[in-house]
Backbone bond lengths (Angstrom), bond angles and torsions (degrees), N, CA, C in turn:
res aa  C-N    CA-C-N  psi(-1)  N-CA   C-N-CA  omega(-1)  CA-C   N-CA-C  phi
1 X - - - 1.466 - - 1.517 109.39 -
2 X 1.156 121.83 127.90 1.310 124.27 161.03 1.238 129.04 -79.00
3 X 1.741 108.08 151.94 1.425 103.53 -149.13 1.440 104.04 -150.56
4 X 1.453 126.82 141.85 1.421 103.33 -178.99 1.695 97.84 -136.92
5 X 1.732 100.78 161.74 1.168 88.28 -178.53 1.504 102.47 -141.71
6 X 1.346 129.06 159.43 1.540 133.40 -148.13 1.413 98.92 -130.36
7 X 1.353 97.72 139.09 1.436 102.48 160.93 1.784 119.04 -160.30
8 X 0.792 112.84 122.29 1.844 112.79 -132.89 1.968 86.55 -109.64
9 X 1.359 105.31 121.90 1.734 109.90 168.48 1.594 113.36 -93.30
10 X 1.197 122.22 117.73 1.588 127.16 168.35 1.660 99.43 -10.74
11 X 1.228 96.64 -68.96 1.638 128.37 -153.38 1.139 129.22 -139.52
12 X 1.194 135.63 130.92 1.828 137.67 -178.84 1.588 80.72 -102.44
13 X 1.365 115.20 89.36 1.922 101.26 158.73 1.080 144.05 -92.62
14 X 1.553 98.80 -2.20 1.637 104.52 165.60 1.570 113.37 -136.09
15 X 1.685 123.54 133.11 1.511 98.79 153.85 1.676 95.29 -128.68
16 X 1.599 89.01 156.64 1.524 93.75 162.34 1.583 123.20 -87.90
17 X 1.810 111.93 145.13 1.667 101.75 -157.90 1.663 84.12 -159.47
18 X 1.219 86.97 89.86 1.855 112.54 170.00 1.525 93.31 36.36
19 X 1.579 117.29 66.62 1.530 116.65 153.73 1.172 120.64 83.63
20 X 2.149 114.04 15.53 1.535 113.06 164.88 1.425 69.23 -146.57
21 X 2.015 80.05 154.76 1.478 102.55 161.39 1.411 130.05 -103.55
22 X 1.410 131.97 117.66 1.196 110.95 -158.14 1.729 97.10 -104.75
23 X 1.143 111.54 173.07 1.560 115.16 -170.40 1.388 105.44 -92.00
24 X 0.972 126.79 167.94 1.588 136.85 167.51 1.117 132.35 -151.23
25 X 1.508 127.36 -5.57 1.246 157.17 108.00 1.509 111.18 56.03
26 X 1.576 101.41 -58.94 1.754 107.87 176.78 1.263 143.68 -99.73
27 X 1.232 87.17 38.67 1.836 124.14 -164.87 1.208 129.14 -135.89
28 X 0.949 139.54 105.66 1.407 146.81 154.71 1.373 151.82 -37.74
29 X 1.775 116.93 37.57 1.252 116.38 -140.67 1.581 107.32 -60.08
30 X 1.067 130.56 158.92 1.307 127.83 158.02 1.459 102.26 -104.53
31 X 1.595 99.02 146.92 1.694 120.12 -179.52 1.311 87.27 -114.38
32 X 1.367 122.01 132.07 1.362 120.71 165.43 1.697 112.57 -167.66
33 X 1.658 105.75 139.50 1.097 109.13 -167.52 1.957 120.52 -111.98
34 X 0.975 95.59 115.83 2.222 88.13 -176.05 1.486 120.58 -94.81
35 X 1.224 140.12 86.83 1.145 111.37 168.61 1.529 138.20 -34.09
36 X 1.209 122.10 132.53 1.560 127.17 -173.71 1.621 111.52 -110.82
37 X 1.430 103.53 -20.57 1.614 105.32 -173.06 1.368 109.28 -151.47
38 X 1.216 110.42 176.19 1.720 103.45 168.44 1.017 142.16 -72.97
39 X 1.562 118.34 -2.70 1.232 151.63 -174.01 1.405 115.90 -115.12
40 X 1.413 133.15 -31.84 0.792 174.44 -90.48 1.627 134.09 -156.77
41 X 1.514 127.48 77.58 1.237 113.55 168.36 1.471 99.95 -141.59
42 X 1.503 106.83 140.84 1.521 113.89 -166.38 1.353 112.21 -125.92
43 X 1.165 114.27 137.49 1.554 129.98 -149.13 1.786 97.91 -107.32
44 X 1.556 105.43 129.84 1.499 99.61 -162.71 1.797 91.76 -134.54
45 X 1.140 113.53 -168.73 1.646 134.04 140.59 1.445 122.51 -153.37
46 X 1.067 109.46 155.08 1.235 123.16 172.50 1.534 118.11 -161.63
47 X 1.629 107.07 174.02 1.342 115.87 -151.04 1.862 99.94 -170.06
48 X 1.268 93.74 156.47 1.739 96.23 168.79 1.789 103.77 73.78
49 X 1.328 99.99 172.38 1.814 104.22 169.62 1.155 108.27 -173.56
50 X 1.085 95.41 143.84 2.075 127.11 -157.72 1.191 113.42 158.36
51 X 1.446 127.54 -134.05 1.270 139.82 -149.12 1.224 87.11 -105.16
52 X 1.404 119.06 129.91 1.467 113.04 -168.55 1.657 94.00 -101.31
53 X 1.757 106.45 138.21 1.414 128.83 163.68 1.059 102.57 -110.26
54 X 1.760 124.95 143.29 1.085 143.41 -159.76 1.672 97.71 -127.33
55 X 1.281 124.18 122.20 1.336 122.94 174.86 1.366 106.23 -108.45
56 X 1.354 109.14 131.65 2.044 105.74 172.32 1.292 97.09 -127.03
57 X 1.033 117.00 150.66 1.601 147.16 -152.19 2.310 94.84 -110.94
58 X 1.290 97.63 133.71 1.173 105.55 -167.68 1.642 97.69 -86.73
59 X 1.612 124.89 -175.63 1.129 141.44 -176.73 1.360 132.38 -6.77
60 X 1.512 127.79 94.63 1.346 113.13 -145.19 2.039 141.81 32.91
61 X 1.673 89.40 11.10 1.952 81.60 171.95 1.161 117.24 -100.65
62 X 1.379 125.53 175.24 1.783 141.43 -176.85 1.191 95.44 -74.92
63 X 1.816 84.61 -172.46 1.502 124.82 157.13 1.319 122.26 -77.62
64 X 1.448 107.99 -21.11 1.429 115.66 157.76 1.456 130.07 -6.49
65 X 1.888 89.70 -74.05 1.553 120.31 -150.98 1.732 93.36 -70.04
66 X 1.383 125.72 -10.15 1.606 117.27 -172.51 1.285 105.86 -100.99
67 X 1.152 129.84 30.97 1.684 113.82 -165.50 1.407 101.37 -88.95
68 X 1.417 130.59 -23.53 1.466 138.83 161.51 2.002 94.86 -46.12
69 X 0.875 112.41 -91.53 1.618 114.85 -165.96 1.301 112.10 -69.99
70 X 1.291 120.67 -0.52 1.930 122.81 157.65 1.500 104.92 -71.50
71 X 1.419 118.20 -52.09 1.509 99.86 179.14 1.585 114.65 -96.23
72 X 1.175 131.50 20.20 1.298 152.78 -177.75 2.198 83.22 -85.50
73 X 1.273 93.30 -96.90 1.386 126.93 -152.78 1.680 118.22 -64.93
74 X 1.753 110.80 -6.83 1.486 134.10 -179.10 1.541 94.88 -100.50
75 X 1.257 120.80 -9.06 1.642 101.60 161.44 1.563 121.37 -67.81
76 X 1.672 99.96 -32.62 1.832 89.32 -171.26 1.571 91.12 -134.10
77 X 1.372 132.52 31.10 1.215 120.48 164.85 1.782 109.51 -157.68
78 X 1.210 111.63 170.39 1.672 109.80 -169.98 1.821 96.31 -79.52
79 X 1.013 133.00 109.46 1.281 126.40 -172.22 1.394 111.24 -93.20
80 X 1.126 121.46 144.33 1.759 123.86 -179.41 1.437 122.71 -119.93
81 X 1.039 162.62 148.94 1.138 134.04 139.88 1.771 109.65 -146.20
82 X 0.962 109.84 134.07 1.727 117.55 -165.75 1.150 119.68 -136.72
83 X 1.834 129.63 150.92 1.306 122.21 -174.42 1.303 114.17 -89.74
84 X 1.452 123.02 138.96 1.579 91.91 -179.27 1.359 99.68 -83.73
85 X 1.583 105.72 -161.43 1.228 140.78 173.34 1.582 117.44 -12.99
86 X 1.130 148.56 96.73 1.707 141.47 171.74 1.524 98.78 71.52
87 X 1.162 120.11 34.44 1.280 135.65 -175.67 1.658 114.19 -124.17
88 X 1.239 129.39 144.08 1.733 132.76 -173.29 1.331 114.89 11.66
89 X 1.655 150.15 -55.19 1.447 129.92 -138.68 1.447 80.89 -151.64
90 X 1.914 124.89 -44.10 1.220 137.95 -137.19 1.828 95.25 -84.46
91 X 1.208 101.91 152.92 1.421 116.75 -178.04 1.604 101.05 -41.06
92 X 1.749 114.35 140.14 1.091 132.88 165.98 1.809 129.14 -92.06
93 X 1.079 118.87 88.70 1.662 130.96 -143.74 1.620 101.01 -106.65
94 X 1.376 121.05 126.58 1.215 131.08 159.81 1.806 124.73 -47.25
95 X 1.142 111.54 -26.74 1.499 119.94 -155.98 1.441 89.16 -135.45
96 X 1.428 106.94 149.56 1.869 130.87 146.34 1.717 97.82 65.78
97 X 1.489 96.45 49.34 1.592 116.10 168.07 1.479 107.17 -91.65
98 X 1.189 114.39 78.73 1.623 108.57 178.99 1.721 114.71 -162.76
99 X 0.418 117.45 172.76 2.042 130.97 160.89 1.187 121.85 -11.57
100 X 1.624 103.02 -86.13 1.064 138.87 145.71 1.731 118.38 4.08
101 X 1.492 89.28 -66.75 1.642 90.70 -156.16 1.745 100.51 -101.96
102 X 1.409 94.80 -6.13 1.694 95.22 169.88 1.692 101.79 -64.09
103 X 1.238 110.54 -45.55 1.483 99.41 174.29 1.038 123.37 -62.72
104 X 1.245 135.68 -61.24 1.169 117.38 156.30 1.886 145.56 -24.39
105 X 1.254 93.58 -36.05 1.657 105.12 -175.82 1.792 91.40 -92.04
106 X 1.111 129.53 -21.53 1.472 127.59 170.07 1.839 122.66 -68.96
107 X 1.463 97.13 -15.07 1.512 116.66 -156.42 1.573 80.91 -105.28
108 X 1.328 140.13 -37.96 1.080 141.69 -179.96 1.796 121.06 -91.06
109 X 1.019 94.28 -19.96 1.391 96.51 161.45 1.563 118.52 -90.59
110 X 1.503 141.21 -24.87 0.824 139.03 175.49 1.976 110.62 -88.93
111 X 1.111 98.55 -12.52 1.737 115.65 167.59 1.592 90.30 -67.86
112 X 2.030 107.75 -68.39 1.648 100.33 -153.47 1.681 115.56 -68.66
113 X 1.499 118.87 1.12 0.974 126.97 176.92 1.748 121.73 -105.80
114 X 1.514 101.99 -14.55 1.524 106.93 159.96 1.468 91.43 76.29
115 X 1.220 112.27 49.52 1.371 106.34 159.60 1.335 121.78 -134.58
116 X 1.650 101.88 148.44 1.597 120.48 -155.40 1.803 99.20 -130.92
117 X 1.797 98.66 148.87 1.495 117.98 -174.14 1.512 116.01 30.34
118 X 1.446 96.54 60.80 1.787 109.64 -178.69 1.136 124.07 -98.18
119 X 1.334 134.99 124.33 1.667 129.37 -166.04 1.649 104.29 -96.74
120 X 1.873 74.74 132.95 1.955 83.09 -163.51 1.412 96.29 -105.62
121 X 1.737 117.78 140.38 1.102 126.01 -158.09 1.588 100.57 -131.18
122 X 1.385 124.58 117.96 1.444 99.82 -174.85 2.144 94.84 -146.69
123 X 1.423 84.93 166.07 1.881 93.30 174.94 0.580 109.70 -125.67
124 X 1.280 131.20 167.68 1.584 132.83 -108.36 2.169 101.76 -59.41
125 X 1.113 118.19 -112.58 1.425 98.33 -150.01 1.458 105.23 -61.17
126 X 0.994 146.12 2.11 0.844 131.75 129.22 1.829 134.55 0.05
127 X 1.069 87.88 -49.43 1.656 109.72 175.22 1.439 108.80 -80.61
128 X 1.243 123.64 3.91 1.361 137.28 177.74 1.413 112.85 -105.06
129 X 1.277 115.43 -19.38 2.002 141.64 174.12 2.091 84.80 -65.63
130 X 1.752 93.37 -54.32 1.684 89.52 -150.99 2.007 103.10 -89.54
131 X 1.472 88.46 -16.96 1.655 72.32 163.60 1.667 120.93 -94.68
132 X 1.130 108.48 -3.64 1.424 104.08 175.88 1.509 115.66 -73.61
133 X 1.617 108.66 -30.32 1.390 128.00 175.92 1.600 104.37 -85.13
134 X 1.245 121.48 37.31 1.599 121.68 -163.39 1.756 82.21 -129.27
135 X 1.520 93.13 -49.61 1.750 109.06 -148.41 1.983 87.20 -72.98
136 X 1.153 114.13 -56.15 1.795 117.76 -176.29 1.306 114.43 -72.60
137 X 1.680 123.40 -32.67 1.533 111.88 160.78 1.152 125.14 -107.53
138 X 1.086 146.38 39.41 1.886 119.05 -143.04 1.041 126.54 49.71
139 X 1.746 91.38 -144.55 1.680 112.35 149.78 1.448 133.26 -99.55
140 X 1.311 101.50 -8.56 1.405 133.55 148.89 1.572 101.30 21.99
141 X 1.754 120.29 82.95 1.559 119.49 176.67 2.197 116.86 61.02
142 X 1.583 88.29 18.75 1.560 98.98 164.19 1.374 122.82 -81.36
143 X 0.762 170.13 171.88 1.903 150.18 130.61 1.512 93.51 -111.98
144 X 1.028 151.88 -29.14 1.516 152.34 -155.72 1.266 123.95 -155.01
145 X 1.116 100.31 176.55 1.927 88.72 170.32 1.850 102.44 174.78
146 X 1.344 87.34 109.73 2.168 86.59 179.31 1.640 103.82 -99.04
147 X 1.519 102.78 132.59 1.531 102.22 -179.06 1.346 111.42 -98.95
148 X 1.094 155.56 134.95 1.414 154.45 -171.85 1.363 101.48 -113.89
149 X 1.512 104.76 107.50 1.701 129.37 147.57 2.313 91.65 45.41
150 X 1.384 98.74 48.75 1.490 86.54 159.67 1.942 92.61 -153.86
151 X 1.658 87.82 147.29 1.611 121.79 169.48 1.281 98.99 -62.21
152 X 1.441 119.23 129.51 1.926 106.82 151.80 1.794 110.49 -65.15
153 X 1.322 100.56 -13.49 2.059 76.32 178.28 1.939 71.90 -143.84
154 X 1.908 80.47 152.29 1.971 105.34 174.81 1.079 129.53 -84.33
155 X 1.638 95.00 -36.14 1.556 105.77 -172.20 1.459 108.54 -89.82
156 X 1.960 108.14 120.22 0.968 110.85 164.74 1.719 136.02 -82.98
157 X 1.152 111.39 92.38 1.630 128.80 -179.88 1.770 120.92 -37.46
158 X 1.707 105.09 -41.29 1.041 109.23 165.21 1.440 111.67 -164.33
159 X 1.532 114.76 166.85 1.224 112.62 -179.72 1.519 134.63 -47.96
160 X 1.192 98.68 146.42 2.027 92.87 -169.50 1.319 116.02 91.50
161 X 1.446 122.79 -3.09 1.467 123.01 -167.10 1.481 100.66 -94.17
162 X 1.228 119.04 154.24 1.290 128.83 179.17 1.808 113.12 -78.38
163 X 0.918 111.54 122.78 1.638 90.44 -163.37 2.186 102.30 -178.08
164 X 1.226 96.36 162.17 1.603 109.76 -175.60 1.456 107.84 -93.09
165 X 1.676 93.63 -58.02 1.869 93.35 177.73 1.250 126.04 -132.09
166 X 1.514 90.11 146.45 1.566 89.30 174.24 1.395 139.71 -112.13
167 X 1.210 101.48 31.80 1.958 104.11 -176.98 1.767 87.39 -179.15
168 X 1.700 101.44 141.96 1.523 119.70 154.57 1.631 121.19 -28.77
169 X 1.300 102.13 -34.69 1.551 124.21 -172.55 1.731 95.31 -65.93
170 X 0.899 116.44 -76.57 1.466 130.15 -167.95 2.169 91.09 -44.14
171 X 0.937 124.91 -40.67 1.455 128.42 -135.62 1.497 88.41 -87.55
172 X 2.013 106.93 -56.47 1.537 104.04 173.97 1.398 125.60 -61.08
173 X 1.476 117.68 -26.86 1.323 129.90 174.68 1.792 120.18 -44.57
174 X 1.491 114.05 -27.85 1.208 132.22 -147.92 1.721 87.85 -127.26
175 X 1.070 110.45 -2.81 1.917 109.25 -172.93 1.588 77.92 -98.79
176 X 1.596 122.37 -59.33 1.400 111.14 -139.25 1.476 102.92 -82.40
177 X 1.456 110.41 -37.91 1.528 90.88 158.44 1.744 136.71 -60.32
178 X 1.056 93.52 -21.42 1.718 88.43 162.04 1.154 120.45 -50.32
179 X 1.746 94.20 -76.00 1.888 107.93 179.24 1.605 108.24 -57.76
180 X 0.938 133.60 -27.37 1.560 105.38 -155.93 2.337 93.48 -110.86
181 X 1.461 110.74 -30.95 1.600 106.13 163.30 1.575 110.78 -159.73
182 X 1.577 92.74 94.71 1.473 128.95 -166.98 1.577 94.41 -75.43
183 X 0.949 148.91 -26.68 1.623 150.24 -153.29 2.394 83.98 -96.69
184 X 1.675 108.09 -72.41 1.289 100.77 173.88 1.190 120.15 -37.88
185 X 1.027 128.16 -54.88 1.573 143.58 -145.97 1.882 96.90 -74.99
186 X 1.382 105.65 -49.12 1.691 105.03 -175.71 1.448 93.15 -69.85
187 X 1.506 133.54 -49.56 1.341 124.84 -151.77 1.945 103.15 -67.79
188 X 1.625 98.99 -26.09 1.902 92.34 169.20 1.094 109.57 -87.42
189 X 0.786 133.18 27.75 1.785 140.61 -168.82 1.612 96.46 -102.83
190 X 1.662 101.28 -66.98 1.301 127.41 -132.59 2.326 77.38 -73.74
191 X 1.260 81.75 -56.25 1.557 84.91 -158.46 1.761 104.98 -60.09
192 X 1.233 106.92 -18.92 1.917 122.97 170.67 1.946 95.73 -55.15
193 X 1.436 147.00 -6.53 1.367 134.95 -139.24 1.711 89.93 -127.99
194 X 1.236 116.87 -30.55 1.357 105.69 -170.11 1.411 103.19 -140.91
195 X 1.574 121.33 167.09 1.480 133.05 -173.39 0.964 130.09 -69.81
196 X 1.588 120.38 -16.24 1.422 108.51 -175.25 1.450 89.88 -134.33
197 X 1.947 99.16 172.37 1.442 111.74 177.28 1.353 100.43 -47.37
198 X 1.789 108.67 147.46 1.464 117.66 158.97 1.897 117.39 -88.48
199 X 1.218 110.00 145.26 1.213 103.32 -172.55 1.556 90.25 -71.13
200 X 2.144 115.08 175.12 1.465 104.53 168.07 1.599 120.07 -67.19
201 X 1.073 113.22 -25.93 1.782 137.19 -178.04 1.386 98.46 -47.91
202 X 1.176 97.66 -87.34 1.974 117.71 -179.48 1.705 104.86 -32.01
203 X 1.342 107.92 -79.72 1.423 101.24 175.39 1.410 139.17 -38.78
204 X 1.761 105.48 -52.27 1.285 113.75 176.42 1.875 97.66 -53.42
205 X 1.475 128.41 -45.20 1.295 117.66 -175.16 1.661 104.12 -58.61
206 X 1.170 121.10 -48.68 1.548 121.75 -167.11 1.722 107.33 -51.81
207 X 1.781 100.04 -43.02 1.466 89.71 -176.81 1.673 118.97 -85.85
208 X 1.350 107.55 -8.80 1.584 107.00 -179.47 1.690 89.71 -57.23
209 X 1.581 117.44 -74.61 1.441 118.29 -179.20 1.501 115.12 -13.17
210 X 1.501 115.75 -90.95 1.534 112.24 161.61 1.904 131.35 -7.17
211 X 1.695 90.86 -66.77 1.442 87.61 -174.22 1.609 102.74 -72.76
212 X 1.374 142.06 16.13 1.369 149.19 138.28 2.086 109.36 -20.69
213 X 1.571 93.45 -48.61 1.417 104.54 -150.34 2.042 90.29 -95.93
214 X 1.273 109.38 117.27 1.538 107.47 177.48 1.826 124.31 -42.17
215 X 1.131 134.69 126.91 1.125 104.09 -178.81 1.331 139.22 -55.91
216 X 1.413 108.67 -15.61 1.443 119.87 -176.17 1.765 100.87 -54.81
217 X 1.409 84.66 -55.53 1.897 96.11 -174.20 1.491 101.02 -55.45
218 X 1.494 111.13 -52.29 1.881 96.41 -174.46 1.636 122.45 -48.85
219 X 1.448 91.50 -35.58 1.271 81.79 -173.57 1.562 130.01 -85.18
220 X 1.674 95.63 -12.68 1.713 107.68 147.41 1.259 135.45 -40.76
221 X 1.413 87.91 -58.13 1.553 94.76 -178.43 1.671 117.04 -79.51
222 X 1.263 126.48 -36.95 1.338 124.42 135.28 1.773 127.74 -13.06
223 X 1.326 119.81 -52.77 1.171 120.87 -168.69 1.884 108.97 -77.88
224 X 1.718 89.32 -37.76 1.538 105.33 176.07 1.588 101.29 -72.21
225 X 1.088 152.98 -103.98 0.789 133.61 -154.19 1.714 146.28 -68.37
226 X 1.489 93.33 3.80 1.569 90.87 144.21 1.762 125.24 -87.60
227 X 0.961 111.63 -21.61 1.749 112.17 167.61 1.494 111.68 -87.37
228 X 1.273 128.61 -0.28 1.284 125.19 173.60 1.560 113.06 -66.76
229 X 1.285 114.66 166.45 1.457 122.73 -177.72 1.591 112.44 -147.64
230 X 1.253 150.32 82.68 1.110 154.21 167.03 1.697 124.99 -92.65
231 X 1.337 102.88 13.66 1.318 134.13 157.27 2.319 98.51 -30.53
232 X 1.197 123.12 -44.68 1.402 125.73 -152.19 2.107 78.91 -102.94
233 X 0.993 116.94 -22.67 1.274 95.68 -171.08 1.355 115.86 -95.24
234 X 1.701 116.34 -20.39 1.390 112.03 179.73 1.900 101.36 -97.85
235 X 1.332 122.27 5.52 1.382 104.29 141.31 1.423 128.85 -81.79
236 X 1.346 109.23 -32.00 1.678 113.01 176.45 1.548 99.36 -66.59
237 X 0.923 151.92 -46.97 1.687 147.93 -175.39 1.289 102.60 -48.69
238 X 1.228 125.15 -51.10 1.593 151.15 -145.98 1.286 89.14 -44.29
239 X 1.306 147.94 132.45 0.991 134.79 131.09 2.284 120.26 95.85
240 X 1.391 77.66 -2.94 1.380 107.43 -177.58 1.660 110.66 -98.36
241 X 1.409 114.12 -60.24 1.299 147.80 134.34 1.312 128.93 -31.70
242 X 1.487 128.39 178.50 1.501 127.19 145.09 1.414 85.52 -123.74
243 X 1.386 126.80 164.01 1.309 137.48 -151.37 1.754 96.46 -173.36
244 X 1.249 99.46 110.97 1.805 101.28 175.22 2.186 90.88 -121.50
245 X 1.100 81.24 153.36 1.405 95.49 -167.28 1.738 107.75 -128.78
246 X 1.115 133.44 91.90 1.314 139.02 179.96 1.671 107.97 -67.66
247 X 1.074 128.45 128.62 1.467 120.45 177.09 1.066 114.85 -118.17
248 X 1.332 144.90 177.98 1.614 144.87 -179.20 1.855 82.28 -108.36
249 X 1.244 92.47 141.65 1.831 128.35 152.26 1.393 116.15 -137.12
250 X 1.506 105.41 103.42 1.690 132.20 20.71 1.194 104.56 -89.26
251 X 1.243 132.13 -36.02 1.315 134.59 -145.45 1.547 132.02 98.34
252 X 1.767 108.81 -157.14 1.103 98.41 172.24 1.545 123.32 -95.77
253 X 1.538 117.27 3.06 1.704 116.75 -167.11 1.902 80.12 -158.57
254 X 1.229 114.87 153.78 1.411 131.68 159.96 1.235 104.00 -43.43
255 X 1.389 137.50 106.10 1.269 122.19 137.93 1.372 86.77 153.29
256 X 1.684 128.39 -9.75 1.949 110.88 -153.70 1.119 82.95 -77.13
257 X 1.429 148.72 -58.83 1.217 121.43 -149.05 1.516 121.24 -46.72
258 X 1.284 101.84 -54.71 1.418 114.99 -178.66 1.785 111.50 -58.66
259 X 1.325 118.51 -45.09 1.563 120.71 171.02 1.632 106.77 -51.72
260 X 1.810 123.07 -35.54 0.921 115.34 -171.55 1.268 133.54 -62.28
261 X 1.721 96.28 -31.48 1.853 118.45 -173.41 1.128 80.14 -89.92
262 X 1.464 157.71 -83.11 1.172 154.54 -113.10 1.788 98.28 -75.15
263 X 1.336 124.99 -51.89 0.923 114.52 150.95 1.722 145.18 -56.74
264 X 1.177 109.31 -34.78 1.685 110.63 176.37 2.222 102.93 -69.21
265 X 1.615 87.36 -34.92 1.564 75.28 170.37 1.395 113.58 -71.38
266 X 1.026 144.06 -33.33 1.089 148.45 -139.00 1.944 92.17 -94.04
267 X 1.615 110.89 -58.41 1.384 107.85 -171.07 1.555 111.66 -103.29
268 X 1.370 118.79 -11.31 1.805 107.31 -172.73 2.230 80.53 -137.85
269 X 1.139 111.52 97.72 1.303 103.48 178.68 1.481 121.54 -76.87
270 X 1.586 99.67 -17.70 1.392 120.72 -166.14 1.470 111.90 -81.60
271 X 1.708 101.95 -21.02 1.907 97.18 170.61 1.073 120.89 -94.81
272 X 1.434 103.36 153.15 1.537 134.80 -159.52 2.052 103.43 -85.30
273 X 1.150 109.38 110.21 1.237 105.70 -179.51 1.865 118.62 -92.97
274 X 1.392 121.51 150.58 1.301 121.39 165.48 1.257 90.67 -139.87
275 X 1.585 108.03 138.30 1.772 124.26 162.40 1.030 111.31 -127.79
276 X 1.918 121.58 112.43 1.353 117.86 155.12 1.972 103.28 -155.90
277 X 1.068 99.26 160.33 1.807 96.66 -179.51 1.248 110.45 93.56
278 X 1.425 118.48 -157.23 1.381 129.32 178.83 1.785 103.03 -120.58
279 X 1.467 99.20 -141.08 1.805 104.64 -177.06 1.006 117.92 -65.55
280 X 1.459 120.50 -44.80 1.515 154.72 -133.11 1.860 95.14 -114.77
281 X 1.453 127.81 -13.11 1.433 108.69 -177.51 1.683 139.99 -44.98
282 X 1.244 76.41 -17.19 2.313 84.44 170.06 1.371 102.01 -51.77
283 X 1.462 117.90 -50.94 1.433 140.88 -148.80 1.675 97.44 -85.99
284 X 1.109 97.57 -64.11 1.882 106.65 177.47 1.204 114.05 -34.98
285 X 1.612 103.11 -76.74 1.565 126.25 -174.34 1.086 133.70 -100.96
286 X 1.384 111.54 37.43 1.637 121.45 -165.33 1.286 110.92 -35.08
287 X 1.209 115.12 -62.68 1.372 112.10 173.26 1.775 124.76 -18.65
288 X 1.254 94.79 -65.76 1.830 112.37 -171.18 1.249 92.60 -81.57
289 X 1.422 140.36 0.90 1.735 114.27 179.17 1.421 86.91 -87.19
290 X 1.891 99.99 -68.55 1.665 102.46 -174.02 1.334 135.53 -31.30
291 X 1.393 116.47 -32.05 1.447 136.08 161.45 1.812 123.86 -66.53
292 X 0.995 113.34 -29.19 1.310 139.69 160.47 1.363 108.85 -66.83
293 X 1.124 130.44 -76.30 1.307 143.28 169.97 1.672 111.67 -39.51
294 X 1.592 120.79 -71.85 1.449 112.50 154.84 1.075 107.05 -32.62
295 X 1.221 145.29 -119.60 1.397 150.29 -154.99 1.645 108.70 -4.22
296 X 1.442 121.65 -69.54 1.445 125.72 168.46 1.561 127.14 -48.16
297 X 1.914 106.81 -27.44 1.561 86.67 176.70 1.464 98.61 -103.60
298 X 1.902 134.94 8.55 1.168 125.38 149.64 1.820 114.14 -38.23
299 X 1.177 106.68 -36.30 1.351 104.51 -170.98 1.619 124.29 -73.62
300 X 1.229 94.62 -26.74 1.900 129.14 -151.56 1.639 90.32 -87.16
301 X 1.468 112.92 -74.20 1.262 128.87 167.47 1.437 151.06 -52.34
């Protein structure tokens, strides 16, 4: 049986946002948690009402990381944003830490919440939550979908390919710093997402978030989504959908930007590209994502 449970804050009055604090004071976030499974209860917020957009938070991060486009996007639409699975607030689960079942537990959370033609908005794998839920439902009650600065597949096979990695080398490199100094390893991570130095404040907050997610699970989900391939699902969307695709400029290696368009033209012709920032630009440049983002569901809507 599904079940939800409420717990309502006066006020969100402070967040930290790369080294200012902005107020939040006149808002009401709701914290609230639904069970979806038996294993299973996932910790979300939301605010506003309309067309509900669903924000998911990429590689082990929260609900945190959206508070820029929670009070952005809850003026003219039902805004969501939730951790998945062994992720920030949401139940911590031994089993079915992967891709896969994010879609699934996404397909069930938007069931236990009764929501219909919702635009799913996610960073970086994140977009792996909404293509996994691409590959098991369709579009099945989607209207949209913005991908933030992620490849449907990592491994780059050959040159020119759009892609994260390129050799086993790179993959264990990023395992052993986990396991052996998980605190270093997130803090080059964290500061790897956006353009400028991180203050110690900012970061240390970015990586508390992170270390949210157990390492066992990070490094699950790590393994899954660099061998993943959703290459078959963001052509089937193509054109089915509207699909805006945010990219990093430069990125993470010389060339993604350009691999990025060269590919989305090549396999989804129908999405709408923007390149500027790094991984992390929702967060950076709220301003220019949210504006970006308007502009694309002017079209949609």
């Amino acid at each position: 049986m599904i079940t939800t449970r409420r717990y309502e804050h006066l006020a969100r009055c402070a967040s930290l946002v790369l080294g200012t604090v902005v107020a939040f004071c006149g808002n009401a976030w709701a914290d609230e948690y639904v069970r979806v499974s038996p294993d299973l209860e996932l910790y979300y917020q939301e605010a506003g009402s309309g067309t509900p957009i669903i924000f998911i938070p990429g590689w082990a991060g929260t609900t945190e990381m959206w508070q820029h486009q929670m009070s952005h996007f809850s003026k003219g639409h039902r805004a969501i944003s939730y951790d998945p699975r062994s992720q920030g607030r949401s139940s911590k689960t031994l089993e079915n830490n992967h891709y896969t079942q994010h879609g699934a537990d996404l397909k069930a959370f938007m069931d236990a919440l009764k929501l219909r033609d919702v635009i799913l908005v996610g960073q970086s794998w994140g977009c792996l939550d909404a293509y996994a839920y691409f590959r098991a439902y369709g579009t099945q009650n989607v209207k949209a979908f913005v991908c933030i600065d992620s490849t449907p597949k990592a491994i780059i096979e050959k040159d020119g390919e759009w892609g994260s990695i390129r050799s086993a080398i790179e993959m264990k490199a990023f395992h052993d710093g986990m396991t052996r100094d998980r605190l270093k390893t997130t803090r080059d991570f964290v500061q790897s997402l956006v353009t400028r130095p991180l203050a110690d404040a900012e970061q240390s907050w970015f990586v508390d978030q992170l270390l949210k997610t157990p390492t066992s699970v990070a490094l699950l989900l790590d393994y899954d989504g660099n061998l993943a391939d959703y290459t078959a699902e963001a052509r089937m969307i193509d054109g089915k959908i509207p699909v805006l695709n945010v990219v990093a400029d430069p990125g993470w290696y010389k060339g993604w930007t350009a691999s990025a368009k060269a590919w989305l033209k090549s396999n989804a012709p129908h999405s709408e590209v923007v390149a500027f920032g790094l991984h992390l630009m929702n967060w950076e440049f709220p301003e220019k994502f949210n504006a970006a983002v308007e502009a694309f569901l002017g079209t949609v809507e």
